[in-house]
N, CA, C and O of each residue as an XYZ file, in Angstrom:
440
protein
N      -6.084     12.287      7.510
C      -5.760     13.073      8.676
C      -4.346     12.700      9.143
O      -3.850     11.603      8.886
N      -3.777     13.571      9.775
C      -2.326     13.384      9.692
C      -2.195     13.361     11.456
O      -2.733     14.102     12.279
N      -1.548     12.560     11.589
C      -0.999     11.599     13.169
C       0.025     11.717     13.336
O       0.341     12.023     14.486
N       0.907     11.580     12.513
C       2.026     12.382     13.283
C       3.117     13.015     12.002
O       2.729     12.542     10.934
N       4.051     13.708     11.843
C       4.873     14.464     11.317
C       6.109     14.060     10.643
O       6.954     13.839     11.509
N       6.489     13.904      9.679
C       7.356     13.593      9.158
C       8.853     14.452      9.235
O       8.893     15.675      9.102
N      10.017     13.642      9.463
C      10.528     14.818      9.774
C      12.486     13.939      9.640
O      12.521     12.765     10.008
N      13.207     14.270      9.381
C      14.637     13.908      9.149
C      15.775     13.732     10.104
O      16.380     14.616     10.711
N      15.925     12.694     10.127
C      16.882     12.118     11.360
C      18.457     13.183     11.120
O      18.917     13.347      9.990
N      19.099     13.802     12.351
C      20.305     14.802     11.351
C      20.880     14.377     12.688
O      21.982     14.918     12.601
N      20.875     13.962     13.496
C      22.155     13.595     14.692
C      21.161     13.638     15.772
O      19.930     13.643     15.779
N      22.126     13.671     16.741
C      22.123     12.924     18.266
C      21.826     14.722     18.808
O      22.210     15.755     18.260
N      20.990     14.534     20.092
C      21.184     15.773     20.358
C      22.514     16.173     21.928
O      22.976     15.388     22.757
N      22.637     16.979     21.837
C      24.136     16.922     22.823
C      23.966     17.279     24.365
O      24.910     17.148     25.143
N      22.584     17.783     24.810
C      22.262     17.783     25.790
C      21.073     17.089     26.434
O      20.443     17.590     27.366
N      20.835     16.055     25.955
C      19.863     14.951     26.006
C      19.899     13.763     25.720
O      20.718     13.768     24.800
N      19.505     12.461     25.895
C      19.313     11.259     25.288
C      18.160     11.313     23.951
O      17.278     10.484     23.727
N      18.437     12.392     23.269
C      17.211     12.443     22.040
C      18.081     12.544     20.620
O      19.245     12.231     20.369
N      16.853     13.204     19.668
C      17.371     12.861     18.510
C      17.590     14.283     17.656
O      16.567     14.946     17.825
N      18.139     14.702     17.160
C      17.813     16.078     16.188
C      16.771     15.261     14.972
O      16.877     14.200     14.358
N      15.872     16.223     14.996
C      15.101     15.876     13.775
C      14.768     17.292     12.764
O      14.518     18.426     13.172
N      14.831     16.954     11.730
C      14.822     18.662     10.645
C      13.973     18.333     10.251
O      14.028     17.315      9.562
N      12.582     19.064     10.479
C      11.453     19.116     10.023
C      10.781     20.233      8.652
O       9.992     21.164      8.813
N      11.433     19.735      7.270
C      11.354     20.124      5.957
C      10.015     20.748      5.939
O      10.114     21.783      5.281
N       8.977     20.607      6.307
C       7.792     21.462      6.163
C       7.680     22.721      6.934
O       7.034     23.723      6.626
N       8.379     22.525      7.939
C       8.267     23.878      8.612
C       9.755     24.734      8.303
O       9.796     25.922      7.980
N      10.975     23.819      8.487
C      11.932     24.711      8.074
C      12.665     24.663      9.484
O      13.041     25.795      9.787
N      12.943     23.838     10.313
C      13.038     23.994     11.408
C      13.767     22.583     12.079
O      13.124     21.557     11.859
N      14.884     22.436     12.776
C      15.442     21.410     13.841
C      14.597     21.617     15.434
O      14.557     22.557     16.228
N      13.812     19.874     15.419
C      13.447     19.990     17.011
C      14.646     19.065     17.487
O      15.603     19.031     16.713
N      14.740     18.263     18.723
C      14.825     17.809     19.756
C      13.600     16.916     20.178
O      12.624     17.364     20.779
N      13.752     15.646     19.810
C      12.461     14.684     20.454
C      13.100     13.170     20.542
O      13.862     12.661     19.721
N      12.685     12.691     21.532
C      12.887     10.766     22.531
C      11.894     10.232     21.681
O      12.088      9.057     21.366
N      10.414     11.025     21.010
C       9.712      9.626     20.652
C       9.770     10.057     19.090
O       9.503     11.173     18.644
N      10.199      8.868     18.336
C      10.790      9.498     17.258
C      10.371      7.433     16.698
O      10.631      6.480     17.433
N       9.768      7.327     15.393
C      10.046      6.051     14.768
C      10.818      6.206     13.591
O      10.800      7.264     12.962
N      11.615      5.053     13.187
C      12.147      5.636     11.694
C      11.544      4.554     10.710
O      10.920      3.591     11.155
N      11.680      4.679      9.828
C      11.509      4.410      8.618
C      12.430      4.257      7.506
O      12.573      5.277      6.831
N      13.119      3.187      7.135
C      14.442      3.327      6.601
C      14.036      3.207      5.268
O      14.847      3.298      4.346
N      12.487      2.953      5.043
C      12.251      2.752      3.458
C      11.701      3.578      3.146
O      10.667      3.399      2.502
N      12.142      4.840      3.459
C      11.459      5.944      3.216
C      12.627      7.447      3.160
O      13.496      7.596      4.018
N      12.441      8.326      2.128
C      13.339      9.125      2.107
C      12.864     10.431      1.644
O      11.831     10.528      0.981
N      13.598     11.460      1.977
C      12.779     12.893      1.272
C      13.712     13.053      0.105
O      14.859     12.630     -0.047
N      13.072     13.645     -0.548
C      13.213     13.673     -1.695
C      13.328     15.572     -2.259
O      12.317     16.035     -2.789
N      14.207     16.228     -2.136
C      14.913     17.743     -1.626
C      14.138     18.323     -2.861
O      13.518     19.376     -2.708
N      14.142     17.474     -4.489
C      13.694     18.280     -5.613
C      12.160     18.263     -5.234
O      11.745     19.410     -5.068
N      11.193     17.276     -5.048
C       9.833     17.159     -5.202
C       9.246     17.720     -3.993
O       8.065     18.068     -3.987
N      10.163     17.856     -2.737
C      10.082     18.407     -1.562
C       9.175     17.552     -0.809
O       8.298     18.133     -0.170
N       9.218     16.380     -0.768
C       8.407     15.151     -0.789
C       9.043     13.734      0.103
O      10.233     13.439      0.215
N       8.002     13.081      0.605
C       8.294     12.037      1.340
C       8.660     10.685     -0.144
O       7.838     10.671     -1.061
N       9.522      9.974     -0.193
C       9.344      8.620     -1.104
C       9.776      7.763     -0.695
O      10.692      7.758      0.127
N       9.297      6.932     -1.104
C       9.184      4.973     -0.638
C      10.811      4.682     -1.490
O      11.089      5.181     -2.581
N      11.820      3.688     -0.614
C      13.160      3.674     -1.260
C      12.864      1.829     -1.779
O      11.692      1.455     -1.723
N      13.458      1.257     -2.040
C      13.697      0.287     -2.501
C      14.377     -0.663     -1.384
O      15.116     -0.114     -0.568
N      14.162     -2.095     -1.301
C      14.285     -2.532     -0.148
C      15.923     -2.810      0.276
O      16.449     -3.275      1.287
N      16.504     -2.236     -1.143
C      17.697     -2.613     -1.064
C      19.227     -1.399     -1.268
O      20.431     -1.502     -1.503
N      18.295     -0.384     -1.021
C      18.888      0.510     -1.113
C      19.243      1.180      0.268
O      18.847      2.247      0.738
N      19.946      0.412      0.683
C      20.813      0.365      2.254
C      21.601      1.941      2.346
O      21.960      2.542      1.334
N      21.757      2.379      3.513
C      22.906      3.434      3.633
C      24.352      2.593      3.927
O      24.594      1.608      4.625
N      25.354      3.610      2.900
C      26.341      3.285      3.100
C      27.493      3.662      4.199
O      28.301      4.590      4.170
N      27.268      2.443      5.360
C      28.106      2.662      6.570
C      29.801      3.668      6.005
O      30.246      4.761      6.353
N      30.080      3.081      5.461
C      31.508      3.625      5.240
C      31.712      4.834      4.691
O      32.911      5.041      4.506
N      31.023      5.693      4.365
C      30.615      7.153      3.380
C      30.345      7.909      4.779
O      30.947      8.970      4.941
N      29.327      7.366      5.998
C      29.340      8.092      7.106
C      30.701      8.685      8.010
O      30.730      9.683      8.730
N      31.740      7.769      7.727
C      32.790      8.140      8.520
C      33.798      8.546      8.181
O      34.899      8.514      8.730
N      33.210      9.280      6.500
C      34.322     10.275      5.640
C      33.704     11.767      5.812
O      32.644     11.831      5.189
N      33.967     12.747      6.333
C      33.582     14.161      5.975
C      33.135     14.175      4.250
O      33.915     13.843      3.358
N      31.875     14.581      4.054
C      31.566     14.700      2.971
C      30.156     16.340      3.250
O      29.611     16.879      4.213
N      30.161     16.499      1.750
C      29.117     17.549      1.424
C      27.889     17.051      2.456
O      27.599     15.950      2.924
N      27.281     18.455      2.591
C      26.393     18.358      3.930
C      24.689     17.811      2.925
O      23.699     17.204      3.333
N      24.983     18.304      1.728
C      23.819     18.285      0.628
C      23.700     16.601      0.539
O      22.640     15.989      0.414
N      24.933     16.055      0.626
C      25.247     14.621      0.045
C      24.757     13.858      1.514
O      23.980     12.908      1.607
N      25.503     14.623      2.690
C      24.273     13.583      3.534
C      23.141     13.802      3.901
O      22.680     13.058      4.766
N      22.399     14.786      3.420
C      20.974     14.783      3.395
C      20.557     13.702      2.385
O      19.655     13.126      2.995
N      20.686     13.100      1.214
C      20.299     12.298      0.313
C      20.133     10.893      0.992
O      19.292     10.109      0.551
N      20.850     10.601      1.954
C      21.091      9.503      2.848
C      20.887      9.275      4.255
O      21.296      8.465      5.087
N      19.773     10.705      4.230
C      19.147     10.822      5.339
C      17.946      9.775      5.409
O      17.361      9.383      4.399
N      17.525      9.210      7.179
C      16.483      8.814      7.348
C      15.389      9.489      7.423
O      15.273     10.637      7.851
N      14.475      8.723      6.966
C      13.012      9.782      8.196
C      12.425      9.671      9.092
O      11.859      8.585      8.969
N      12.189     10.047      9.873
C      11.739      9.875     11.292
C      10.457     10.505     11.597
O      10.385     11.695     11.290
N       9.420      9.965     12.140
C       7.986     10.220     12.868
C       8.022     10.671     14.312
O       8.154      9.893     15.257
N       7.852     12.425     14.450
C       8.006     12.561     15.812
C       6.434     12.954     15.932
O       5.721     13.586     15.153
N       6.044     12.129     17.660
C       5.174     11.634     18.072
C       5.927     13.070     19.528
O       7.016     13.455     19.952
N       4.506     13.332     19.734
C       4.078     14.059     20.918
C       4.791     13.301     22.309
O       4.464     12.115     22.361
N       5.592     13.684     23.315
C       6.302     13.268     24.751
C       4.789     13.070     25.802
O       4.632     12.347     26.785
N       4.099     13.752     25.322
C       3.153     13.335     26.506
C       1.875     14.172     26.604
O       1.878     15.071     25.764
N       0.713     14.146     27.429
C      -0.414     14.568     26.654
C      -0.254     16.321     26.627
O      -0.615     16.932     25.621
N       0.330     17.066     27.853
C       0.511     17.960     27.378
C       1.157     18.533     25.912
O       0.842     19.655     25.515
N       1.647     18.076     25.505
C       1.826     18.732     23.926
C       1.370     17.931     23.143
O       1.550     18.281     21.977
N       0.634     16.603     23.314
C      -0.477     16.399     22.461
C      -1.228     17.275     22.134
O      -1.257     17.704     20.981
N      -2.108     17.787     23.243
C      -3.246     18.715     23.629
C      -2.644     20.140     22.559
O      -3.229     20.805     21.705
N      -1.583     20.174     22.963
C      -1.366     21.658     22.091
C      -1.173     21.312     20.691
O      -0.676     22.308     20.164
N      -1.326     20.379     19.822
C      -0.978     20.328     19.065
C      -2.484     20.001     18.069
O      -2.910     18.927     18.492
N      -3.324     20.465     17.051
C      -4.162     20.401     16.801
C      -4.723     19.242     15.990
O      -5.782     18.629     16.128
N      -3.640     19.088     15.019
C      -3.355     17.464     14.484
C      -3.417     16.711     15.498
O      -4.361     15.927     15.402
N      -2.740     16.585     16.568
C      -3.031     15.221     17.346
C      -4.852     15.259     18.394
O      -5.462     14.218     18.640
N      -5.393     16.755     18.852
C      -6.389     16.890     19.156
C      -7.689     15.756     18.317
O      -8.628     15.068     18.719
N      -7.110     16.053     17.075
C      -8.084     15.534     15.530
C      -7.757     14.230     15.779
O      -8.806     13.587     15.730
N      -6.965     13.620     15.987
C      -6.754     11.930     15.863
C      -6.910     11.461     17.050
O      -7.072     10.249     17.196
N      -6.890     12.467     18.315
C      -7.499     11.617     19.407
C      -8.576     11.526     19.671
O      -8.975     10.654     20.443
N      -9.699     12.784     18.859
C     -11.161     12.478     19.047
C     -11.670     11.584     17.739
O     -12.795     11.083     17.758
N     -10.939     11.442     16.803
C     -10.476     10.315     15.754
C     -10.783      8.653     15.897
O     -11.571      7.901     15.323
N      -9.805      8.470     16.909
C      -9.640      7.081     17.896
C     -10.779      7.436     19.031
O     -11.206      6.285     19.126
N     -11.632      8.226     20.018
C     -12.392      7.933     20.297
C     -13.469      7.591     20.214
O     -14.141      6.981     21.045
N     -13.842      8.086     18.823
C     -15.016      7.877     17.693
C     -14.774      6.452     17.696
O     -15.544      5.831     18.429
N     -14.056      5.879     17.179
C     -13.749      4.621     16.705
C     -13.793      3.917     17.870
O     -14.504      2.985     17.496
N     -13.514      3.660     19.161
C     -13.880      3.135     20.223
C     -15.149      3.179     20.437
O     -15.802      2.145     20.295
N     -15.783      4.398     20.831
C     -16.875      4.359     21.278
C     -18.062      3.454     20.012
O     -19.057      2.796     20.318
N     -17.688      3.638     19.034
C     -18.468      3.094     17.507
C     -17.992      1.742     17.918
O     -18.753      1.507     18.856
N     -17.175      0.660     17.799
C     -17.413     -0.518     18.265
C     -17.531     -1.206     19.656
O     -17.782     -2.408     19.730
């Protein structure tokens, strides 16, 4: 069951303290504050797929502060987990409905 959304760190957003995130399954840039990343983790554009990176396969600071192909910094993109702002769009969201009666099962069971 799926908890929260996988989705691609692409900048800062310009009218907020948040994050742009490009969400490859839907096709779509949100705007979200609760956001985790994952730096050992990368999409993968051919398999259209989440993959596990190697612990040493760092981004290269100095490549960020050259204008380069927009394709080339997607490859060196993070990924990011955006998590619901608060219960109202929990509630609307049907995946998170499923994992909160999920976790109450599991409470009430021990």
């Amino acid at each position: 069951m799926r908890q929260a959304e996988p989705g691609i760190f692409v900048g800062y957003s310009l009218v907020s303290k948040a994050y742009n995130i490009y969400l490859p399954q839907d096709n779509k840039v949100i705007v979200s504050r609760n956001i985790q990343f994952f730096k050992s983790e990368s999409w993968n554009w051919e398999k259209n797929k989440l993959e596990f990176q190697e612990e040493n396969a760092d981004v290269d600071d100095e490549s960020l502060t050259k204008i380069k192909l927009l394709s080339d910094t997607y490859q060196s993109c993070n990924v990011a987990i955006i998590e619901p702002a608060g219960y109202e769009e929990a509630v609307a969201d049907q995946h998170w409905m499923a994992a909160m009666k999920e976790e109450l099962m599991m409470i009430e069971k021990n």
